[in-house]
Structures are given as structure tokens and as C-alpha cells.
C-alpha positions as CSV (number, residue, x, y, z in Angstrom):
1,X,17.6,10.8,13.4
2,X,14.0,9.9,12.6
3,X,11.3,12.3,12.8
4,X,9.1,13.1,16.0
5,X,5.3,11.9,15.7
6,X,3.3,14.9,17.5
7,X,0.8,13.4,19.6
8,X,-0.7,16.7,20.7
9,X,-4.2,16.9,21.8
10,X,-4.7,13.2,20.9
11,X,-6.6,10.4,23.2
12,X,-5.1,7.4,24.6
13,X,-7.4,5.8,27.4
14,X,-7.7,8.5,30.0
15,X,-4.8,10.5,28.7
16,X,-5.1,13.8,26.5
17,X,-1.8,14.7,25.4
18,X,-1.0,18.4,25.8
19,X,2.6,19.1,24.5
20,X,6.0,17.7,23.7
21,X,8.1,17.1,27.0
22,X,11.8,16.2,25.7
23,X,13.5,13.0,25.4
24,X,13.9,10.2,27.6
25,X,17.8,10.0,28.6
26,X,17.6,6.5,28.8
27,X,16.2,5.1,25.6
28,X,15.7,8.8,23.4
29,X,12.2,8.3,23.3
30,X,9.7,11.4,22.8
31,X,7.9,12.4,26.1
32,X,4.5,14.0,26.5
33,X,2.9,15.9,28.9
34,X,-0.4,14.5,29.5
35,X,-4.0,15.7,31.1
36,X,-5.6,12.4,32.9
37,X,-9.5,12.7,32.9
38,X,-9.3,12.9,36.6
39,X,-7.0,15.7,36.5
40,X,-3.5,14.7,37.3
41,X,-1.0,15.4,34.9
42,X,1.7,13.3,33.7
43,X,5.0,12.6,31.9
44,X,4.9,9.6,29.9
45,X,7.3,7.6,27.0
46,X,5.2,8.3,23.0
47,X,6.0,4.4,22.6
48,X,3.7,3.2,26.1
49,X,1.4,5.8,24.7
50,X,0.9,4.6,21.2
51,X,1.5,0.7,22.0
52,X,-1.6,1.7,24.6
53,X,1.0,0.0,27.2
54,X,0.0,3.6,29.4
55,X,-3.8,4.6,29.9
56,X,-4.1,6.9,32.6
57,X,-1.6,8.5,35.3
58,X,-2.5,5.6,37.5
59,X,-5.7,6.4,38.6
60,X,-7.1,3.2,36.0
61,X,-5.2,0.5,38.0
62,X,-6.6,2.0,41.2
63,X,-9.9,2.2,39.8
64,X,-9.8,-1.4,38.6
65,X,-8.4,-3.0,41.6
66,X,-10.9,-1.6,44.2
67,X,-13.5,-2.9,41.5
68,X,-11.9,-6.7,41.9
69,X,-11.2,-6.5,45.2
70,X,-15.5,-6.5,46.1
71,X,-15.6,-10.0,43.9
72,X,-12.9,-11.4,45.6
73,X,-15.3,-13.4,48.7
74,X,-11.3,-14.1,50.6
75,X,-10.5,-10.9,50.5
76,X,-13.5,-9.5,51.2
77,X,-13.4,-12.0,54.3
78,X,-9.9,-10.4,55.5
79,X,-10.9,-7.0,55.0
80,X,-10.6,-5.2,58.3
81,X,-8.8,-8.1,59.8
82,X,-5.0,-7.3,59.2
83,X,-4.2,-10.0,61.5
84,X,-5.3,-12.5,59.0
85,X,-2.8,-10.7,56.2
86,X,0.5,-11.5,58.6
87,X,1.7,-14.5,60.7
88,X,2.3,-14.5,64.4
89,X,5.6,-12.9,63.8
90,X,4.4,-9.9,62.3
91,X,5.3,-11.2,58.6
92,X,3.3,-9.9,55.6
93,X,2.0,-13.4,54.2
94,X,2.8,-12.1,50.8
95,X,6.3,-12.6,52.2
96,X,6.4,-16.2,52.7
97,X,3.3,-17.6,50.2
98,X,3.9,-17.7,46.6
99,X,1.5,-16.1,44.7
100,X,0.6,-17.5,40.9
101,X,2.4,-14.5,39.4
102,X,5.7,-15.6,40.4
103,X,7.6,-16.6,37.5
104,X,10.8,-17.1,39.3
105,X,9.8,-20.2,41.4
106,X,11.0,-18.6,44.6
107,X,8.8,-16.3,47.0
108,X,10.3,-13.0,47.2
109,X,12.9,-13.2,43.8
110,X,11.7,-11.1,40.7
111,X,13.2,-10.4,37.4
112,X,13.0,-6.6,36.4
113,X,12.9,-6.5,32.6
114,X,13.6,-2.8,32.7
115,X,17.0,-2.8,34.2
116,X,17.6,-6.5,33.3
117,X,18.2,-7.4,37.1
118,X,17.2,-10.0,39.5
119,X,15.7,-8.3,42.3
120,X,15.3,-10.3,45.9
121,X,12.8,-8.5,49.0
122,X,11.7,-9.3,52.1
123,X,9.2,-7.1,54.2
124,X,8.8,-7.5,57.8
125,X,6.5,-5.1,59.6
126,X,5.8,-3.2,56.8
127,X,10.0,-2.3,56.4
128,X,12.1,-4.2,53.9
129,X,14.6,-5.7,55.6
130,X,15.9,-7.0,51.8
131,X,15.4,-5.1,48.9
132,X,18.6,-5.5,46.4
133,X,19.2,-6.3,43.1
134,X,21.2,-8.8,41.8
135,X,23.0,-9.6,38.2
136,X,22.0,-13.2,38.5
137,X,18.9,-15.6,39.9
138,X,21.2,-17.5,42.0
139,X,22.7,-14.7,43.9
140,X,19.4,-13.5,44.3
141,X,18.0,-16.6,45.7
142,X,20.6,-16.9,47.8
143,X,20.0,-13.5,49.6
144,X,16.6,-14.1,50.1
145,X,17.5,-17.4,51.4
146,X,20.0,-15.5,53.9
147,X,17.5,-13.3,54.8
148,X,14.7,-16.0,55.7
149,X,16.8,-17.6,58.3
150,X,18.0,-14.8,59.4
151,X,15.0,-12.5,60.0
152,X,12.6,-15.1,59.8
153,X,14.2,-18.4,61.2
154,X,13.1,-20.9,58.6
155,X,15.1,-22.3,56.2
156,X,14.0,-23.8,52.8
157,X,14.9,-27.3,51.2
158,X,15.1,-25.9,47.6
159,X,14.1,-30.0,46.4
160,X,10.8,-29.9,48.5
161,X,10.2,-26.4,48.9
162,X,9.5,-27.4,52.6
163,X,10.3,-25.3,55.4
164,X,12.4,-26.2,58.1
165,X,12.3,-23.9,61.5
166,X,16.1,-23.3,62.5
């Protein structure tokens, strides 16, 4: 068993640690208790502490993207005009536009490195009407693929990546 580094009352980002919390269940790890500089407190993994993968409670990421947001022009164009975020049909654009983060290739199909799963979603008025994990791509695909035509009426020629309307 290797020894416990104590991370009391040290600084990482926003984060003051204030005591030893146990172990993670999962992976053993130490957990601290921490004080965010805006006041929350939180439980977080020693290793996303020291590897500096874990700044602040949360509060940094808000902080950050309402910052971006006011230099996007587009988005500052939609702003107030939730119309322009959905199609006709009520259908979150994000649903059916793939955005340049997607590593997968297919709108709506993740990989989750944490539980080493292929996740596949589909949100329709602001409800998922898919949200299920999968142990491979292609069954993941598939669902998604499912759920298009069924909630959405389109159907996808994988070669093309065009759109058909069923």
C-alpha cells in the first residue's frame, strides 16, 4: 500500500484543500475536501488535483465560457433568439449539426473514456428521447440512427452523410 501524500491547506487553481475525505471506491485514490475561492466546497480525486486536471468546483468553466461566449459575433447574434438554436420541429440544432469536437464522425455518438462506453443521445425539446450507452461504436450508431428516423424522420446515407426525409 503506498503512502498517502497530505495535500492539506495546499493551492491548486481556485481550490484550497481543507482535509482528507477517504478513498475513491472506484480507482482507491485519496479524496480531499476542498474550499473554492468562491465558496463552494467540494470532493475531488488527489490525482485531478495534483495533475491540475481539477481547478475549481466548477465555477472556472462557468466563468470562462460566459467570457467566450461575448467574442463569439454568432452567438452573440442568437442570443435571445432561441428559435435560431432549434429547427421547425422543435430540434436542438446541436442534435442534428456536427460540431468540430466530435471525434466519432457521427452527430450524437460519444466515447466516454471513464466507463470505456459508447454513449449515443438525442434531445428533442429539451428531453432526451436517447440517452444509452453502448459496448461498441456500431451499436451505438445504430441507435442513434434508429432514433433519427424515428423521432426525427430523416434517415442518413452513412457514404454521403446526406440526409434523406422518410
Amino acid at each position: 500500500m503506498s503512502k498517502r501524500i497530505d495535500l492539506t491547506n495546499q493551492r491548486f487553481g481556485r481550490l484550497v484543500v481543507i482535509k482528507y475525505y477517504g478513498n475513491n471506491s472506484a480507482n482507491s485514490n485519496a479524496m480531499w475536501l476542498c474550499q473554492c475561492d468562491c465558496g463552494n466546497k467540494t470532493v475531488v480525486d488527489g490525482v485531478r488535483l495534483r495533475s491540475g486536471i481539477t481547478k475549481s468546483c466548477g465555477c472556472l468553466r462557468r466563468d470562462l465560457s460566459s467570457k467566450r461566449v461575448y467574442k463569439n459575433p454568432k452567438f452573440v447574434d442568437y442570443m435571445g433568439r432561441s428559435d435560431q438554436l432549434r429547427d421547425k420541429n422543435g430540434v436542438s440544432l446541436s442534435s442534428i449539426s456536427e460540431s468540430a469536437r466530435n471525434k466519432s464522425g457521427v452527430i450524437g455518438v460519444s466515447y466516454d473514456r471513464q466507463t470505456g462506453k459508447w454513449f449515443a443521445r438525442l434531445m428533442i425539446d429539451h428531453k432526451y428521447v436517447l440517452l444509452k450507452s453502448f459496448k461498441t461504436i456500431t451499436e451505438a450508431i445504430e441507435a442513434r440512427r434508429e432514433a433519427e428516423e424515428t423521432y426525427l424522420g430523416i434517415k442518413r446515407n452513412d457514404k454521403t452523410k446526406e440526409i434523406e426525409k422518410v
